[in-house]
Steps between C-alpha positions, in 0.01 A plus 500: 500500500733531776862309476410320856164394383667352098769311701297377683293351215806406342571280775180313553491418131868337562339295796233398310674410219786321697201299674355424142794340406540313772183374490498390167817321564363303759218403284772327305752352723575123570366587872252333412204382536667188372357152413644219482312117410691202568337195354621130556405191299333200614492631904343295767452740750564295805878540405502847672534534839303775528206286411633167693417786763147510452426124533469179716827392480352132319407757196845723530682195445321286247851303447588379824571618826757805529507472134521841384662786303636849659375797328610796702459736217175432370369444870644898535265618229227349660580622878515841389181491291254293405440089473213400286411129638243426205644617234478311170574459115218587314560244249763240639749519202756734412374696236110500575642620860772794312218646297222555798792615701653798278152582344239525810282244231414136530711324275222406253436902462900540460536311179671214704284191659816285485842474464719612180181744383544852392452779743157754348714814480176713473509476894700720695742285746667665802778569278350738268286664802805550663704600178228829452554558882861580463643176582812339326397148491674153405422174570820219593470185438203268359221658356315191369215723309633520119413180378731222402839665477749327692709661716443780218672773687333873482166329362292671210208505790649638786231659667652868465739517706751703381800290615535150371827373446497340786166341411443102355150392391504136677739228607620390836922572405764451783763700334543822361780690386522869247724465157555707291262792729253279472332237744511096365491172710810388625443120495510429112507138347549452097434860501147507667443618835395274817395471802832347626640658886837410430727742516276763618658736818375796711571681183293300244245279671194648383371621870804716541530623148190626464539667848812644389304661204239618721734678753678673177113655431382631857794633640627724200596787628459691128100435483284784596164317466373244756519124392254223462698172470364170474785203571332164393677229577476175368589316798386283702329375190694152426690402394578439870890611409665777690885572547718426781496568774142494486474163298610329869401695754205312582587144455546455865095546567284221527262562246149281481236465297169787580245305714272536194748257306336140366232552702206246474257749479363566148640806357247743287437473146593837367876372643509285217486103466781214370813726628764326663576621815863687542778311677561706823828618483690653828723675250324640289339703786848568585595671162148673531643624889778614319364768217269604776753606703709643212215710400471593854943607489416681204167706618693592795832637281234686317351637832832611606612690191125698504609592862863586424355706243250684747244347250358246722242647699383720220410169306149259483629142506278214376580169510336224356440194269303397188405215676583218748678127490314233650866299575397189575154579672203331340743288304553770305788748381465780334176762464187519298199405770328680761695335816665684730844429392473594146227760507606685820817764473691699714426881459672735766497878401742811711442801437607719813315834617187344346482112556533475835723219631414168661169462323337186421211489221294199543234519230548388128719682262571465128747568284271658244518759834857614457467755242215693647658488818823627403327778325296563862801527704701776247210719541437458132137462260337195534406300153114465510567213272724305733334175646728429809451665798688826672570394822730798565291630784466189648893440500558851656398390783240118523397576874260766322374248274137507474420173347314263773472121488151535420565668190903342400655585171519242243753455249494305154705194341514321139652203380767645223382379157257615230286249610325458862619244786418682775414807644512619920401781692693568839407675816700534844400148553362304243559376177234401216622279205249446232665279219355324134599193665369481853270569769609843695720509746533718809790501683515672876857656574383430879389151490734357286801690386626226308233521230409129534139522575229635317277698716197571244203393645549449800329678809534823529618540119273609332466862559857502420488348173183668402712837554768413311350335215309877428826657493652277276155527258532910563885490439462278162172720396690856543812396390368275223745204648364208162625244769121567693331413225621192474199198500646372785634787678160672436300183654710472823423872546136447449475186742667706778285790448209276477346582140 
């Protein structure tokens, strides 16, 4: 063979293996695709601006006029992606919430119908789908899925991610600190920890610690691998303590009581009888301002060190919240019903060169949809067995959504419990409530916002609650939801479908 002709050979199978290498290395750099989940506690989504944006001003300020919080960062996230108006918990309460969310199952199917329960390891959460992609993994912050450990730090049941120091099973701590190499809770009394704030800085408070510990995780320079990290935190669950200068930042607002407060219309059953109503409190919505806007501080430090990194735009953001708090509306704090304030959550997702920016999603979404979706936007297998929904095409880009009004997705609630309250199904619109204790109820996002009325039965209803009461019966037949075959339940269906 002539010399011209080996060297030649010689030096193609140098290219080739040169652009081998480099290939493989690419496959495992931190250039991503990244993700990254941020998950608050106890969110009433009309705290961001970004959805004060995409109301009558009456509903963006439920607590007086002007009364609001800034949330530049989170508002960025959702400029320069997408804002999901109807998004909701799939079970109001944390862990019911947690399990649909990281598994893609209804929380009955996940082992965990409500709180403190055991997540069923025998399904696959986004952790371990991500782990066999490649993916380092660790989850910050609270996890809220291992049972009744407490904080319980790196919990037996962690879901498999492969980094959990960082990681406490439940609790709603306002100060953290590392001794010894390991994490603990700063505020201590008779050698127990609490939820005390005193004391707690921009160093400990539990919004900026856990931040801190995040920021250490996606921006190390050392890791080859691209990162899935989930920062949970446990704010702005009460109690409604944050540190300065947060704790009085707000006090100079006017807060009042929702419109929907001590009302003398009757509230509905399923909301539960003989509870004294809440003493509206100016501030305690002022404390609640304040973690909002520290977990807003801290989401935008943790945007800036992604970017400073060159990490940032290589990186699916998420945020959301395993459910809502009424604060004051209906006479009510807290979660664990189907009204807007505790069922409905924020969910805003960037992801740029594929979600493009300035999008708004108005039909339902749950999160039982996360984990499919996730998987849908990496380009990676879908789980046949998952029960949420991939709206990753959808989110790409909604203006070629194909879904009409005449034909609206519908989405799925359930009380939290091992027993049945209530069950709902929700469309881009409506909302039907069938409960052991009470007649249905519809309520119209159109007509009445303020979920006082209860639009079953009248004109014009009827086609609407005939619709939705067949998905609920389809949603509890296929995914064998025990809460539809409930006496009651199972008669309200009936009467609506007229059998």
């Amino acid at each position: 063979m002539p010399s011209t002709v080996i060297r030649f050979l010689a030096t193609l199978i140098l290219l080739l293996g040169f652009h081998l290498t480099g290939s493989n290395a690419n496959a495992e750099s931190s250039d991503g695709p990244n993700v990254l989940l941020l998950i608050t506690d106890e969110h009433n989504f009309r705290t961001l601006g970004c959805y004060r944006e995409q109301m009558p001003r009456e509903q963006a300020e439920m607590w007086g006029a002007g009364v609001i919080v800034p949330t530049p960062n989170l508002d960025r996230i959702a400029k320069e992606g997408v804002i999901c108006t109807r998004a909701y918990a799939t079970s109001p309460v944390c862990s019911p919430c947690r399990a649909a969310m990281i598994t893609g199952r209804y929380p009955h199917v996940a082992g965990v119908p409500t709180n403190n329960f055991i997540l069923d390891r025998s399904i696959p959460t986004l952790a371990d789908r991500l782990n066999e992609a490649g993916y380092r993994t660790t989850f910050i912050g609270k996890w809220h899925l291992g049972g009744t450990g407490k904080p319980e730090w790196a919990p037996k049941v962690d879901g498999g991610f492969q980094f959990t120091q960082y990681m406490f099973n439940r609790g709603h701590w306002k100060n953290f600190d590392i001794q010894n190499g390991k994490p603990r809770i700063g505020a201590q009394k008779n050698g127990a920890p609490t939820y005390d704030v005193a004391g707690a800085d921009k160093e400990s408070f539990s919004t900026d610690w856990l931040t801190n510990r995040a920021i250490e995780f996606v921006t190390d320079r050392e890791e080859k691998k691209p990162f899935f990290a989930v920062v949970s935190y446990p704010d702005p669950h009460g109690p409604n303590t944050v540190r300065p200068p947060y704790d009085h930042r707000f006090d100079d607002l006017r807060f009042a009581a929702p419109r929907t407060y001590k009302t003398d219309i009757p509230a509905p059953k399923w909301l539960g009888a003989g509870k004294k109503h809440p003493v509206f409190r100016g501030e305690d919505m002022s404390r609640y301002f304040g973690m909002v806007q520290c977990i807003d501080d801290n989401i935008g430090r943790l945007i800036d060190e992604l970017a400073a990194a060159d990490r940032l735009d290589n990186t699916l953001i998420i945020m959301t919240s395993d459910h809502g708090d009424l604060c004051y509306e209906h006479d009510r704090q807290n979660k664990g019903n189907p009204y807007e304030g505790s069922a409905r959550v924020p969910m805003i997702v960037r992801y740029p060169g594929k979600v493009r920016s300035g999008q708004v999603y108005e039909h339902p979404v749950g999160t039982v949809d996360v984990t499919p979706t996730v998987m849908g936007l990496l380009d990676l297998p879908a789980d046949p067995n998952d029960q949420g929904i991939d709206l990753s095409d959808t989110f790409v880009d909604v203006t070629t959504e194909k879904t009409r009004e005449q034909n609206p997705p519908i989405i799925f609630l359930r009380n939290s419990g091992t027993n049945a309250q209530w069950v709902a199904a929700v469309d881009h619109r409506y909302k039907l409530i069938l409960s052991i204790n009470d007649t249905p109820w519809l309520f119209d996002a159109e007509q009445d916002p303020d979920e006082l009325l209860n639009f079953f039965r009248r004109p014009g209803t009827k086609e609407v609650a005939v619709r939705l009461a067949k998905a609920l019966r389809e949603y509890g037949s296929k995914h064998d939801d025990p809460y539809l075959q409930n006496p009651a339940i199972a008669s309200s269906l009936a009467s609506i479908l007229g059998e």
